[in-house]
GUDOFI-127166 format. One record per residue (C-alpha): residue number from 1; x, y negated, z. Coordinates in steps of 0.2 Angstrom, whole numbers, plus 2048, in hexadecimal, padded with zeros to 3 digits. Example, Ala and Ser with C-alpha at 12.3 -4.5 7.8 and 13.67 -1.06 7.14 Angstrom:
<nupas>
<nupa><resi>1</resi><xx>83E</xx><yy>816</yy><zz>827</zz></nupa>
<nupa><resi>2</resi><xx>844</xx><yy>805</yy><zz>824</zz></nupa>
</nupas>
This chain:
<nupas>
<nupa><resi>1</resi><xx>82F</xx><yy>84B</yy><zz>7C6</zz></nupa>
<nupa><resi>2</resi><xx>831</xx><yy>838</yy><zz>7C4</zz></nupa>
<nupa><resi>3</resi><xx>81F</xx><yy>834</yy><zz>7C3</zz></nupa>
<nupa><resi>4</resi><xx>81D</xx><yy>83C</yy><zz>7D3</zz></nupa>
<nupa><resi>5</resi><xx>82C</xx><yy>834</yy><zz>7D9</zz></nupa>
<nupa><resi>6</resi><xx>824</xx><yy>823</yy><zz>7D4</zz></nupa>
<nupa><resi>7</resi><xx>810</xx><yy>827</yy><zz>7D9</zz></nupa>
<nupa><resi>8</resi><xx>818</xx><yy>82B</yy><zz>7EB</zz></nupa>
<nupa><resi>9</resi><xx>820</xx><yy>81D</yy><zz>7EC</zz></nupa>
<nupa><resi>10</resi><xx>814</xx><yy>810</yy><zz>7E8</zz></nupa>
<nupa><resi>11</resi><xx>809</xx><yy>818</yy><zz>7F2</zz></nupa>
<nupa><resi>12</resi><xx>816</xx><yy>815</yy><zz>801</zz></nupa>
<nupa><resi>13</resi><xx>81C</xx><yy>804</yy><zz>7FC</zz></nupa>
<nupa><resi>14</resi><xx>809</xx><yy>7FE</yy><zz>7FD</zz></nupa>
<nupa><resi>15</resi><xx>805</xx><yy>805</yy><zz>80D</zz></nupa>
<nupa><resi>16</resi><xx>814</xx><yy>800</yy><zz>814</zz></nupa>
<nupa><resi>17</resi><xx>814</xx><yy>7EF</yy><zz>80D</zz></nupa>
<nupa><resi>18</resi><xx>802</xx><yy>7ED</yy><zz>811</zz></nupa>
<nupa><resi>19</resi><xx>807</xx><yy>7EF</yy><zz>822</zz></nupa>
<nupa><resi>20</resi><xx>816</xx><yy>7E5</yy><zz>824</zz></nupa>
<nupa><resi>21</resi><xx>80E</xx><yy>7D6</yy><zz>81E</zz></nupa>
<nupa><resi>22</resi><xx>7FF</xx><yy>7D9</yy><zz>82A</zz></nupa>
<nupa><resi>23</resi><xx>808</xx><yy>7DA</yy><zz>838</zz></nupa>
<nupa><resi>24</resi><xx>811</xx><yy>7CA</yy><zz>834</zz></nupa>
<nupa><resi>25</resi><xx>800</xx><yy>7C4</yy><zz>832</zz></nupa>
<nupa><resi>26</resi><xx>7FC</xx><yy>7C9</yy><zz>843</zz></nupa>
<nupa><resi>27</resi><xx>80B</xx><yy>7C1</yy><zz>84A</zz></nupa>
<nupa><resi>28</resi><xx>806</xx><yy>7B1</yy><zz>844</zz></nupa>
<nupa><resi>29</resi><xx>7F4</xx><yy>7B0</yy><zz>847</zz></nupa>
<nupa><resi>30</resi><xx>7F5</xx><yy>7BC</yy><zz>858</zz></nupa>
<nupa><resi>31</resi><xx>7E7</xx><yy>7C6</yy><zz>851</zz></nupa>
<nupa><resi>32</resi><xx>7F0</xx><yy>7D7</yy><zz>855</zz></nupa>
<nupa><resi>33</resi><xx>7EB</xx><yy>7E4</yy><zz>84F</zz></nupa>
<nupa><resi>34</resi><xx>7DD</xx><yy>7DE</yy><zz>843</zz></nupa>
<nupa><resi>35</resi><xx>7E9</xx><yy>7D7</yy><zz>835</zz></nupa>
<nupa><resi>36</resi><xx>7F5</xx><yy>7E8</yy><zz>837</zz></nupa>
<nupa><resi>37</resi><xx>7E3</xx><yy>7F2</yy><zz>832</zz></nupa>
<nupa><resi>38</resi><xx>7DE</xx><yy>7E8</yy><zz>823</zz></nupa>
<nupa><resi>39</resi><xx>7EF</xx><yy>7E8</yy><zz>81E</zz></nupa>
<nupa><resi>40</resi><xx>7F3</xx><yy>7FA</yy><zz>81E</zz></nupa>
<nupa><resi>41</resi><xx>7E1</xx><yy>7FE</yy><zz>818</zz></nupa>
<nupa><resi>42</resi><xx>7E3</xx><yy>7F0</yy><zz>80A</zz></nupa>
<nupa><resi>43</resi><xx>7F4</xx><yy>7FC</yy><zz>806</zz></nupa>
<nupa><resi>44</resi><xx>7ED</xx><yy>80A</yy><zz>805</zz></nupa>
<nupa><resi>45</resi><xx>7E0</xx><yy>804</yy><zz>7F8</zz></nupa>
<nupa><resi>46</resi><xx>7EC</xx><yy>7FA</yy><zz>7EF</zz></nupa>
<nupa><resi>47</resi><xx>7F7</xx><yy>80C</yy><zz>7EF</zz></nupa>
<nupa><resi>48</resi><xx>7E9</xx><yy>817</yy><zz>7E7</zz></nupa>
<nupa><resi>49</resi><xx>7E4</xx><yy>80B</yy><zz>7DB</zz></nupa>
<nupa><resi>50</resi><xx>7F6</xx><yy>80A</yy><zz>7D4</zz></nupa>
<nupa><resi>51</resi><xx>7F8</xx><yy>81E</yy><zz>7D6</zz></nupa>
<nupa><resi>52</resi><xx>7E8</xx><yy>81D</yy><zz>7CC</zz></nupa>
<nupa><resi>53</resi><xx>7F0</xx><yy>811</yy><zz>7BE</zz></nupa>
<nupa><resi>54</resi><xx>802</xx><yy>81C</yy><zz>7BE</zz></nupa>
<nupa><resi>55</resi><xx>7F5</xx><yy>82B</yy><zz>7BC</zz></nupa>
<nupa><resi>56</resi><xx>7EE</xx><yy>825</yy><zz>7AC</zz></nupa>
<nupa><resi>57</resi><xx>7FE</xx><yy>821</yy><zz>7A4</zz></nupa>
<nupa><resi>58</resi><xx>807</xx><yy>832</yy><zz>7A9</zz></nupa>
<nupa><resi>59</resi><xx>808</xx><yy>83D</yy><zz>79A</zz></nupa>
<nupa><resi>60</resi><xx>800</xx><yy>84D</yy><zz>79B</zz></nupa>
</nupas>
């Protein structure tokens, strides 16, 4: 039950901070929306590939 705790939060904490920082980006730049996209997309990837990692570790 922990390890699913921690996969489904790393894989909320990465979109979420994927997002935050690129809407900041977009703030500063005025590139709205564009920035928000890749971030949250960039989140999402980054999410997986550490829901991939945790996997590998988990025992079975």
């Amino acid at each position: 039950m922990g390890m699913a705790a921690a996969m489904a939060t790393q894989l909320v904490l990465a979109i979420v901070l994927g997002f935050l920082l690129g809407h900041w980006m977009d703030g500063l730049l005025h590139t709205s929306p564009w920035l928000t996209i890749v971030g949250v997309l960039a989140g999402i990837v980054a999410g997986f590939v550490g829901l991939f990692h945790l996997s590998k570790v988990m025992p079975k």
